[in-house]
N, C-alpha and C positions, 0 to 999 in steps of 0.2 A: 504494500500500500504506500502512494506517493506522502512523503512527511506533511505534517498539516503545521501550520502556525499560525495561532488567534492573537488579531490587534487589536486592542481599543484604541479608536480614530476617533476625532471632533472633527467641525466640517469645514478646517480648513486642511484635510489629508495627513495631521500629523498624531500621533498619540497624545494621549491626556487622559486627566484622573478617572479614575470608574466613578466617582463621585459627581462627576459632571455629563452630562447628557450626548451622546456618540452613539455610536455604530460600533458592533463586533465585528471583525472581520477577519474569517478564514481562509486566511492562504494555504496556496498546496503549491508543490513544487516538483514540476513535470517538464523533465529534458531540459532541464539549466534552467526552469524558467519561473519567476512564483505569478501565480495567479489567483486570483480570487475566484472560492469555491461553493461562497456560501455565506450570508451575510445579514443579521437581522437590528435593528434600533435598540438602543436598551438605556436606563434610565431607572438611578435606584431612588429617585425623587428627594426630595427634603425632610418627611418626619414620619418615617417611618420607622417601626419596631423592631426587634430584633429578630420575632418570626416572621413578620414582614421581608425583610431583607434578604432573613434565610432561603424565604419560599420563591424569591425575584432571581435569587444565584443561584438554586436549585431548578430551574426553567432553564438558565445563562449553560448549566452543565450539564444537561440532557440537548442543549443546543450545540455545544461543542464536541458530545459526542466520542469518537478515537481521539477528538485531537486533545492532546494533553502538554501544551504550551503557550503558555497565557503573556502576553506582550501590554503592555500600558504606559502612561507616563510613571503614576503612581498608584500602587494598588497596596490597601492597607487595612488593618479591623476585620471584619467580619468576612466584606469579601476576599480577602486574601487565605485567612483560614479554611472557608470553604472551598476554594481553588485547589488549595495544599491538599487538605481532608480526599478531595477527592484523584488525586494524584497528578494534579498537572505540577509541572516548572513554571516557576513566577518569576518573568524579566521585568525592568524599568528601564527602557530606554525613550530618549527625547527624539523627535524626529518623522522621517516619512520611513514606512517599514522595511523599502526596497533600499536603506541603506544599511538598515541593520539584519535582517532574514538569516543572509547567508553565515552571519555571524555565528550565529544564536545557531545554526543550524550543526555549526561544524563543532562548537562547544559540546554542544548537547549529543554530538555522535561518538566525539574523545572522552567524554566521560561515560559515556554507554561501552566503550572500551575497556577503559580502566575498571568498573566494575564487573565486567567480565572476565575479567584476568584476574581479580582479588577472588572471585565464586570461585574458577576453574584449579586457584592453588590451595592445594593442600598444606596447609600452615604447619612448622613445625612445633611439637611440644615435650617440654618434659619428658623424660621416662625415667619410672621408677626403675634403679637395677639394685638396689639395697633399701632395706629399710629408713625413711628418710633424707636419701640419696639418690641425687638425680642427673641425668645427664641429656644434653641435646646439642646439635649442631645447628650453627646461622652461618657455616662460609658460603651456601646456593645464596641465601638470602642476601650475600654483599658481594656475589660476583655475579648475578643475575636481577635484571628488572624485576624483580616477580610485583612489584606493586604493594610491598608492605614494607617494613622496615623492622628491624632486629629491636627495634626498642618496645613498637607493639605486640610481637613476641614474647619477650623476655620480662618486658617489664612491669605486669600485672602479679605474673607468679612471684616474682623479687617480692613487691612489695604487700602478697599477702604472707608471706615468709612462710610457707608450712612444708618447710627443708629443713636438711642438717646441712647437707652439701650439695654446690649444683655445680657440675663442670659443665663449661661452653667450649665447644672446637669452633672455632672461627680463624678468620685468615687476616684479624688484628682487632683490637682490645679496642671498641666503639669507648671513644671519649663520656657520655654519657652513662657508660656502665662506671667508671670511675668514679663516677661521684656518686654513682647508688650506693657501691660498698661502702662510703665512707658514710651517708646518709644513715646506712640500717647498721653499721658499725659491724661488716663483714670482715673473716678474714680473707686473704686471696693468696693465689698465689698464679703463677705463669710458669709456660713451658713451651720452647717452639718446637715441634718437633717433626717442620719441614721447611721451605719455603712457602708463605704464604699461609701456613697450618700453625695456630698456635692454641695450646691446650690453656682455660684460665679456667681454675677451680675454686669457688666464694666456699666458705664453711662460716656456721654461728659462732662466736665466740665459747669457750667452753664454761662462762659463767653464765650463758644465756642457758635457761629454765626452756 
């Protein structure tokens, strides 16, 4: 299905608030080109209630339909929450749409990337191999993109401490672990034991309970 993008327009063709009286307008975007697909008046008036408002942007989201990219000057309060609630992406951009489209469009497919590559990897974690004793490796995770980082790995288990010992094989000592051992008042120790391969093992203090 061609990607769809909704603008709120005023009538001089450029976006402006949902709070002010416009046009929705659905682009779609077919062989390089966006064109308008589909297009209704909307108008969330001046004193109106809160189910009021609800039941005016609940019509605005059965109007919009697959398309789940909501464009405006500014979109804020109630209507924005219901856009969200209902799963669109919320832009603010100033302007006529045909300058920002392609933007929004290419945004919105790199991080449909990026969260496909964070679904698709298998994260690594912990293993126990002794009692309170734990080992894992992060050198894939700092010689390959994989789209996480050794610190969202590592560093929830660190700081609920419920280790004796945790060795990390990595292919060098992330500065940010540095200062965890000294924060939870670990001991550590290193070992390189290749090029590129270096063993660091944290242990409790032996007065720690």
């Amino acid at each position: 299905m061609p990607k769809e993008i909704a603008v709120y327009m005023g009538d001089n063709g450029e976006t402006t608030s949902l709070y002010q009286n416009g046009k929705v307008m659905v682009y779609q975007r077919n062989q390089g080109c966006w064109r308008v697909s589909r297009e209704r008046d909307f108008a969330l008036g001046d004193n109106f209630n809160i189910k009021a408002l609800r039941e005016i942007m609940d019509e605005l989201i059965e109007f919009l339909g697959h398309c789940k990219t909501f464009v405006g000057l500014s979109i804020t309060g109630i209507p924005y929450f219901v856009l969200e609630k209902s799963g669109c992406s919320i832009w603010e951009f100033e302007g006529n749409p045909l300058d920002f489209l392609d933007y929004i469009l290419a945004k919105e497919e790199e991080e449909q990337r990026e969260n496909s590559q964070q679904n698709s990897t298998i994260l690594p974690t912990p293993v126990e191999t002794f009692s309170g004793c734990y080992r894992i490796s992060i050198k894939e995770i700092q010689e390959k993109n994989l789209g996480v980082s050794s610190k969202q790995v590592l560093l929830p288990f660190i700081r609920q401490g419920k280790f004796y010992s945790l060795e990390v094989l990595c292919n060098h000592v992330p500065p940010w672990l540095e200062n965890e051992i000294l924060l939870n008042q670990l001991e550590s120790r290193t070992e390189v034991i290749a090029r590129n391969e270096v063993k660091l093992v944290m242990t409790k203090k032996c007065c720690d309970s």
